[in-house]
TITILO-725972 format. One line per 10 residues: number of its first residue (from 1); their letters; for each residue x, y, z of C-alpha. Coordinates in nm, 3 decimals, padded with zeros to 5 digits. Example, Ala and Ser with C-alpha at 12.3 -4.5 7.8 and 13.67 -1.06 7.14 Angstrom:
<nodes>
1 = as = 01.230,-00.450,00.780; 01.367,-00.106,00.714
</nodes>
This chain:
<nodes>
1 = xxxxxxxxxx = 08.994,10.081,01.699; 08.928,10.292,01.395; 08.639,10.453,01.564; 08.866,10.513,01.855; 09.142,10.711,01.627; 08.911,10.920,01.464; 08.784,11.043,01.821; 09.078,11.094,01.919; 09.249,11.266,01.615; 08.966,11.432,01.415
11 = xxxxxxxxxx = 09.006,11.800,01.404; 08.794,12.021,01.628; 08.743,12.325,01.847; 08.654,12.132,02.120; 08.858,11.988,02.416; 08.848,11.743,02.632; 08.809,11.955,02.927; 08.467,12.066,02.774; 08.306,11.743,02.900; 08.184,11.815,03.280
21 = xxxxxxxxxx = 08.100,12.072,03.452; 08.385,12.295,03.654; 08.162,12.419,03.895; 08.452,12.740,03.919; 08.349,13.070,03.923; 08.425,13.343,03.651; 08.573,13.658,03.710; 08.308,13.896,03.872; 08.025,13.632,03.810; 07.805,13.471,04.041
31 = xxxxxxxxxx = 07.918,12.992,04.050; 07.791,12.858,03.741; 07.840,12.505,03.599; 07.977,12.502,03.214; 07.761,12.364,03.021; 07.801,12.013,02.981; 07.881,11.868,02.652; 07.702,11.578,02.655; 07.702,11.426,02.310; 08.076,11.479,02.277
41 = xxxxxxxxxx = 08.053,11.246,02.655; 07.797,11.005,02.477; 08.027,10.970,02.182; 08.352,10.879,02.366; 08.158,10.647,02.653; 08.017,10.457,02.286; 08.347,10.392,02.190; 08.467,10.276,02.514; 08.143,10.045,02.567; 08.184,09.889,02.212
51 = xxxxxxxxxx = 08.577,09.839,02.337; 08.468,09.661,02.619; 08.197,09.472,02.452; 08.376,09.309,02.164; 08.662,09.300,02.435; 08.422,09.059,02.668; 08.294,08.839,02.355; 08.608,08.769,02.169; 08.670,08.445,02.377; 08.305,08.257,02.332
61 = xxxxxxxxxx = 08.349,08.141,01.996; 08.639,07.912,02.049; 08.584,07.887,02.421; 08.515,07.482,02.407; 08.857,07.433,02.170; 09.034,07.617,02.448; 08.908,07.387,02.772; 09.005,07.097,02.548; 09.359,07.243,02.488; 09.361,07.289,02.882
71 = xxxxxxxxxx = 09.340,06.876,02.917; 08.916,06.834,02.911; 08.878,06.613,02.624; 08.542,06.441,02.699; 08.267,06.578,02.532; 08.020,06.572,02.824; 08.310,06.731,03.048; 08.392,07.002,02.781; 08.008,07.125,02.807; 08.000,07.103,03.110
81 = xxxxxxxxxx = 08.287,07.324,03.219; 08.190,07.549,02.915; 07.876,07.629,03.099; 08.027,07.703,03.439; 08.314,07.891,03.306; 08.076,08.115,03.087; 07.806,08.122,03.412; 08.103,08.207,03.666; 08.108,08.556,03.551; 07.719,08.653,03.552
91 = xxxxxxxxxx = 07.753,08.495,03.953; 08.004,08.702,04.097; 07.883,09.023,03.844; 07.514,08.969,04.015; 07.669,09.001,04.393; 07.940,09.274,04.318; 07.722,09.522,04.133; 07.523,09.685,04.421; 07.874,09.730,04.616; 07.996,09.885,04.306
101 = xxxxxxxxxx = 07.738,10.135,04.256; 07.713,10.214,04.634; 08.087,10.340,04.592; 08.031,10.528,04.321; 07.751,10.735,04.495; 08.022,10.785,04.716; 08.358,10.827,04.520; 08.265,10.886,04.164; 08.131,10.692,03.877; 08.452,10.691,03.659
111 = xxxxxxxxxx = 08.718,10.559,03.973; 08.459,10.248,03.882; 08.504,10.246,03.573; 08.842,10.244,03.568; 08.828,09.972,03.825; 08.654,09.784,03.618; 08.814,09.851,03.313; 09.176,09.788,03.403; 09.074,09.514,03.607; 08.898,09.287,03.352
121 = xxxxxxxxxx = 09.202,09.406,03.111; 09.486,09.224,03.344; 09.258,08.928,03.444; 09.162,08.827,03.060; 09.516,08.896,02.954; 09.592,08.616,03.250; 09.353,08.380,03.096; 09.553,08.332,02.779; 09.845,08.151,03.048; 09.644,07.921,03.245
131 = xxxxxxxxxx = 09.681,07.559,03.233; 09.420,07.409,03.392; 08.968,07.486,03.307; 08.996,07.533,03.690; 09.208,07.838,03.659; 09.037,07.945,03.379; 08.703,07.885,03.588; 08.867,08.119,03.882; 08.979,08.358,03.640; 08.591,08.409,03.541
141 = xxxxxxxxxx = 08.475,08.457,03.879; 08.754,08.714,03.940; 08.655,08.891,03.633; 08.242,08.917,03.729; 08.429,09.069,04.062; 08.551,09.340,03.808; 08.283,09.397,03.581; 08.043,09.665,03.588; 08.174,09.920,03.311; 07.855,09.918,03.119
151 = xxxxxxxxxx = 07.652,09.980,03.409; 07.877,10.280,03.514; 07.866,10.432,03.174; 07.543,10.386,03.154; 07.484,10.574,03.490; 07.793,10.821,03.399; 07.596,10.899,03.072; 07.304,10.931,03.256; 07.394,11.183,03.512; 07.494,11.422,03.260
161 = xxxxxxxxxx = 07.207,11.394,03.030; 06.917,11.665,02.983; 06.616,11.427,03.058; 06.427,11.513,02.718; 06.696,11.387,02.555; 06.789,11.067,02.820; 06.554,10.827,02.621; 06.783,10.874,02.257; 07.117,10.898,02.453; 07.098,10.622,02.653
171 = xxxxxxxxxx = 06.919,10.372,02.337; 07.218,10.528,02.133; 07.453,10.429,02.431; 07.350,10.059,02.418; 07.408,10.040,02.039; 07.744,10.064,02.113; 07.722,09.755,02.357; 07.560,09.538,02.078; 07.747,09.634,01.809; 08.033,09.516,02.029
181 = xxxxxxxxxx = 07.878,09.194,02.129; 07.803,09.150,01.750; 08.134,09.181,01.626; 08.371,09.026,01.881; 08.274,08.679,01.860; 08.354,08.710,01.464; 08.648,08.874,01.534; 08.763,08.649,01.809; 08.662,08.351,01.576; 08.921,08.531,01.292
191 = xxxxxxxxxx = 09.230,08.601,01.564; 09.169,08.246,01.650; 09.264,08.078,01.337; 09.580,08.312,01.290; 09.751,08.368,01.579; 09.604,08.116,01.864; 09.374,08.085,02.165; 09.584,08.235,02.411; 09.726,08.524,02.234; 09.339,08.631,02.163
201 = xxxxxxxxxx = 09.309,08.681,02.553; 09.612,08.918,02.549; 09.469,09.105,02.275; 09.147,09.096,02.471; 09.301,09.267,02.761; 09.457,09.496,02.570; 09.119,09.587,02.406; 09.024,09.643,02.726; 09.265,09.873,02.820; 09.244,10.104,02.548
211 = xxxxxxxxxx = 08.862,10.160,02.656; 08.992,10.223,03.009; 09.245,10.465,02.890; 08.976,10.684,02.677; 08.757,10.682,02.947; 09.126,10.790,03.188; 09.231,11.068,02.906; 08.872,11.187,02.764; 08.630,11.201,03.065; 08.629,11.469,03.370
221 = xxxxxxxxxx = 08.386,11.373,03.676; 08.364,11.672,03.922; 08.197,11.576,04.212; 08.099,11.774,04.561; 08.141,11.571,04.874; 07.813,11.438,05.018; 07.642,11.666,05.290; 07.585,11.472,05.646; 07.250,11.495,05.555; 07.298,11.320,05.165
231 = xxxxxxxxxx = 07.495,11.019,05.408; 07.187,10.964,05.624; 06.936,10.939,05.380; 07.196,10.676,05.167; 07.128,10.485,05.444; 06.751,10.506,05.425; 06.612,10.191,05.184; 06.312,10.400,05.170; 06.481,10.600,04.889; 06.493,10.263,04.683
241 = xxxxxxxxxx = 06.111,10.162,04.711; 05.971,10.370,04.371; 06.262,10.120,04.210; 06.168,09.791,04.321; 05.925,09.753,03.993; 06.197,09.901,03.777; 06.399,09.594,03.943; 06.115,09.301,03.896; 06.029,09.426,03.517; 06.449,09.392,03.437
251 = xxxxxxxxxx = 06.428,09.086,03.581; 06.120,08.947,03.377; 06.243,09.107,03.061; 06.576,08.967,03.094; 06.438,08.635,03.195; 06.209,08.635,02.855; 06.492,08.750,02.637; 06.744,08.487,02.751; 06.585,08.141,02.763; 06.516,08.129,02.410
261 = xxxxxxxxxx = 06.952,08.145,02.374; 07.002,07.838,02.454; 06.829,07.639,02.148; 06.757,07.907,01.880; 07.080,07.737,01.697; 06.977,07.360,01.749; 06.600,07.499,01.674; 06.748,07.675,01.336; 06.942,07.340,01.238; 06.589,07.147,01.233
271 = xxxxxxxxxx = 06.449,07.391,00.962; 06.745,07.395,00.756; 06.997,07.124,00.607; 07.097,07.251,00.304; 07.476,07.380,00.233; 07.616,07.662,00.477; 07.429,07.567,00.768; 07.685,07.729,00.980; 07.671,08.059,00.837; 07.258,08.031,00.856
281 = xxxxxxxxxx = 07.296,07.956,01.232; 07.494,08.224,01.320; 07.299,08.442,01.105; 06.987,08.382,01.349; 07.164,08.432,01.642; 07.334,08.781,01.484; 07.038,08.887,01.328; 06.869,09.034,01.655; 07.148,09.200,01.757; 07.175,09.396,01.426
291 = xxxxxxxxxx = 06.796,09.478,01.433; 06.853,09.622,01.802; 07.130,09.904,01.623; 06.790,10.009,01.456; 06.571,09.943,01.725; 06.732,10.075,02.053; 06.773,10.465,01.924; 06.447,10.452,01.767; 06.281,10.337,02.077; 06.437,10.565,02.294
301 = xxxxxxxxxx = 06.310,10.859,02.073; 05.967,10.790,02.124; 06.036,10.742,02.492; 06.168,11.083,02.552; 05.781,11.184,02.350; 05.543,10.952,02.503; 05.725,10.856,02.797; 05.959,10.524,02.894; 05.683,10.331,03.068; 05.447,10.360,02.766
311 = xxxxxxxxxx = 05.761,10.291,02.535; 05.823,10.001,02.738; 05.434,09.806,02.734; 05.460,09.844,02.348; 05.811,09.718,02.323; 05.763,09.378,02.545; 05.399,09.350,02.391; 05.546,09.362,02.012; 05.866,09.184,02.141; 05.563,08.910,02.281
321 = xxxxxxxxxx = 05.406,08.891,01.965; 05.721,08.876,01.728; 05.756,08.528,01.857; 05.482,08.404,01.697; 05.653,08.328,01.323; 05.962,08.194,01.563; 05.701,07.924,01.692; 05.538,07.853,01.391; 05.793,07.861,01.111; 05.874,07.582,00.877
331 = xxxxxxxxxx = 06.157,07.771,00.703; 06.490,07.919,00.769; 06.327,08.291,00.649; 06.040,08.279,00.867; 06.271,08.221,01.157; 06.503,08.500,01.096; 06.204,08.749,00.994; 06.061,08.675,01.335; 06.412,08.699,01.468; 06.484,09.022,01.348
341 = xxxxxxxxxx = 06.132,09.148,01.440; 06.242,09.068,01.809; 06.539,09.244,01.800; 06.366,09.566,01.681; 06.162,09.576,02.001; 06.353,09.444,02.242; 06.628,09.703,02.203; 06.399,09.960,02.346; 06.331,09.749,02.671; 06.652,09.789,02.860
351 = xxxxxxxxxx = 06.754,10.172,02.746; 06.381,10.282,02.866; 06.467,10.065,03.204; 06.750,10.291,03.275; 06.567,10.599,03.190; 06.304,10.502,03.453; 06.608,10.392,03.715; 06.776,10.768,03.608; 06.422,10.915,03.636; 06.326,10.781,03.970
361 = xxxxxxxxxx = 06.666,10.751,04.188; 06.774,11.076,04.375; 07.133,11.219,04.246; 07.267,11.057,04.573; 07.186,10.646,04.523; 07.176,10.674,04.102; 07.496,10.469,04.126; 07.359,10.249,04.367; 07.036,10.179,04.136; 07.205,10.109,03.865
371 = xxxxxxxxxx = 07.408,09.868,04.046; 07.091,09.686,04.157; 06.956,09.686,03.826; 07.229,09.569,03.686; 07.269,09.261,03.931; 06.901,09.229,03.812; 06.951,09.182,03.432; 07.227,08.972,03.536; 06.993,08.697,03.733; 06.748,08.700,03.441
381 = xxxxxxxxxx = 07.080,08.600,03.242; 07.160,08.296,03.470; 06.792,08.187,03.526; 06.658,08.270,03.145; 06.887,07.988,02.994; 06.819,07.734,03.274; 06.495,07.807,03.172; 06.479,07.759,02.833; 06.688,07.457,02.815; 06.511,07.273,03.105
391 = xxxxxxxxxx = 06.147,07.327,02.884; 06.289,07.241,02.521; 06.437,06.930,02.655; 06.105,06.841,02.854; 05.861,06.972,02.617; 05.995,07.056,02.288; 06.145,07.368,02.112; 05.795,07.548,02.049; 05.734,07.495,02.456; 05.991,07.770,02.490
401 = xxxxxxxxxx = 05.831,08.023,02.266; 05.487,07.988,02.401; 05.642,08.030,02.764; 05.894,08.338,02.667; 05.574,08.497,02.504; 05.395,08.474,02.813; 05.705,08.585,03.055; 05.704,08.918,02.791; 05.363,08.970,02.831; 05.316,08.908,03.200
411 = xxxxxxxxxx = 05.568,09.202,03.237; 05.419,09.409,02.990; 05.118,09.427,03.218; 05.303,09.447,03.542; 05.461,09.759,03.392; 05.125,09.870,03.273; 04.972,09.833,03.600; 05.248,10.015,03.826; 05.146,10.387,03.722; 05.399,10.497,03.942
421 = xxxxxxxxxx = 05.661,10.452,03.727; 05.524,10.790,03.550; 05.560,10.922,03.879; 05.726,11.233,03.959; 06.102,11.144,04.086; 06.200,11.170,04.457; 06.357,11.510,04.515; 06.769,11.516,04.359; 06.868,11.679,04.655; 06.638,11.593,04.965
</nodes>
């Protein structure tokens, strides 16, 4: 929330009317959009991800103690209801997201993400009064009706970018996403132990709705209404075909990067038994997410030089290979070296994705893409872990790597082999 007071107080020329275009005309001069200020845009959408992020992760570290507190004291039953209540979400988020974006193309991207700001703010606030897992459970599956602020940021972001620069804003843009996801579950694991399960959701919610309110306060949208013509061609799927390999490769990459989640802790516990396991195993899960801060940026650099789909064959190749010391290591550093080598490349796989969506969706549907994409990353996040945990307990832990390796690389040559994704967009306004 510091980050969020400094935006909001720091002392500058600038205002927050400087952030979209006016599309008015001047005195004696000819319509001419302001120029669009879109670092300042970047800057305040970070903060507001990295509210919504740490927001959506406080819960999972004490998510078990709370379904036992709710009556589920079997430890079978608490795992089990741990893994629908935490899957609930991803299911509804996977079906909702195309709807989402298709109203955005048609109302505005930040009406959505108020919706879903304000809307995952009163739902996890009502979490923290429930008093059964099944109303918990419900709860989850209203929230994934909800969700789809990072999408619509992303896409806001996006929209406003100068595409030489779209590669760095939108790997800068994630980092604020990850360094959300990093620090929630240690923060939520802190508020726990001082002032109780439920009262975490309320400050969850209210986490929430600070995000929604800088995005309500600090970001203009000014949008023309669609000709008859723009409403026709919505219609036309034809518009979506150049994005159907943009779709497959976020599902494959997704799929790869998730179904190694499920046992890197139990895998880290075999290599080490010494004192502080606890803090090792989190370490190993953390440790990719802080090599992605370095990772996504950089990677999104080089994208806007060389181009996303090069940037992205190098970055699920390396990602590929930096499982190797992950299969092979017989120590606690070799894991985590290998960890954090996977985190440096994989945080340039889903920025350069959304470059390529931005890059190859007319102005009309870009809301709509990124609403497919996103219910994209989302299956790869239900299927990944079913995945992983299906082949570790049929085959072993270093089954898992070998197949994850291969997943990475079979989409490293799909994306290889589909040229046209350094194809020259459909036309913005046709």
């Amino acid at each position: 929330m510091g980050i969020a007071l400094f935006i909001f107080h720091r002392p500058s020329k600038w205002h927050p009317s400087e952030i979209w275009y006016t599309g008015k005309k001047s005195k004696g001069a000819a319509a001419m959009p302001t120029p669009l200020h879109w670092k300042k845009s970047l800057w305040i959408l970070w903060v507001a991800n990295f509210s919504i992020m740490c927001g959506m992760n406080l819960v999972l570290p004490f998510l078990p103690l709370y379904i036992g507190e709710l009556g589920v004291h079997e430890l079978g039953d608490v795992v089990r209801w741990t893994g629908w209540i935490v899957a609930a979400q991803f299911v509804t988020s996977f079906l909702t997201q195309p709807l989402w974006g298709a109203i955005a193309d048609r109302r505005g991207r930040k009406i959505m993400l108020l919706r879903a700001g304000f809307g995952m703010a009163i739902v996890t606030a009502l979490m923290g009064i429930v008093t059964a897992p099944w109303q918990l459970l419900s709860l989850r599956l209203l929230n994934g009706v909800f969700s789809g602020f990072i999408s619509m940021a992303v896409s806001l972001q996006a929209s406003v970018t100068p595409p030489e620069h779209s590669g760095k804003s939108l790997g800068t843009l994630q980092t604020g996403a990850i360094a959300g996801s990093l620090i929630g579950p240690l923060l939520g694991g802190l508020l726990a132990g001082f002032i109780g399960y439920s009262h975490v959701f309320f400050f969850t919610g209210g986490l929430m709705l600070c995000a929604s309110l800088i995005v309500l306060i600090f970001i203009k949208e000014e949008r023309k209404p669609p000709s008859q013509k723009k409403e026709r061609q919505r219609a036309e799927w034809r518009l979506f075909r150049p994005l159907f390999p943009v779709f497959a490769a976020s599902l494959i990459t997704q799929i790869g990067m998730m179904s190694i989640e499920p046992i890197v802790t139990v895998y880290a516990k075999t290599l080490y038994t010494g004192s502080h396991l606890e803090l090792l195993a989190g370490l190993v899960v953390a440790i990719t997410g802080i090599a992605n801060l370095f990772g996504a940026p950089s990677l999104g650099r080089i994208g806007d030089r060389i181009g996303q789909r090069k940037t992205l064959v190098i970055a699920l190749s390396m990602a590929a290979l930096a499982f190797i010391p992950q299969a092979f290591a017989t120590s606690i550093t070799m894991l985590l070296v290998g960890r954090f080598l996977l985190g440096l490349f994989i945080g340039g796989m889903i920025p350069s994705l959304n470059v390529l969506v931005m890059k190859l969706a007319p102005t009309q549907i870009q809301g709509t893409a990124y609403g497919f994409n996103t219910s994209s990353l989302f299956l790869g996040n239900l299927i990944g872990p079913l995945i992983g945990s299906h082949l570790a307990a049929a085959y072993g832990f270093t089954s898992v790597f070998y197949v994850t390796m291969g997943i990475l690389l079979l989409c490293a040559g799909f994306v290889y082999s589909n040229r046209s994704l350094e194809g020259q967009p459909l036309s913005k306004t046709a």
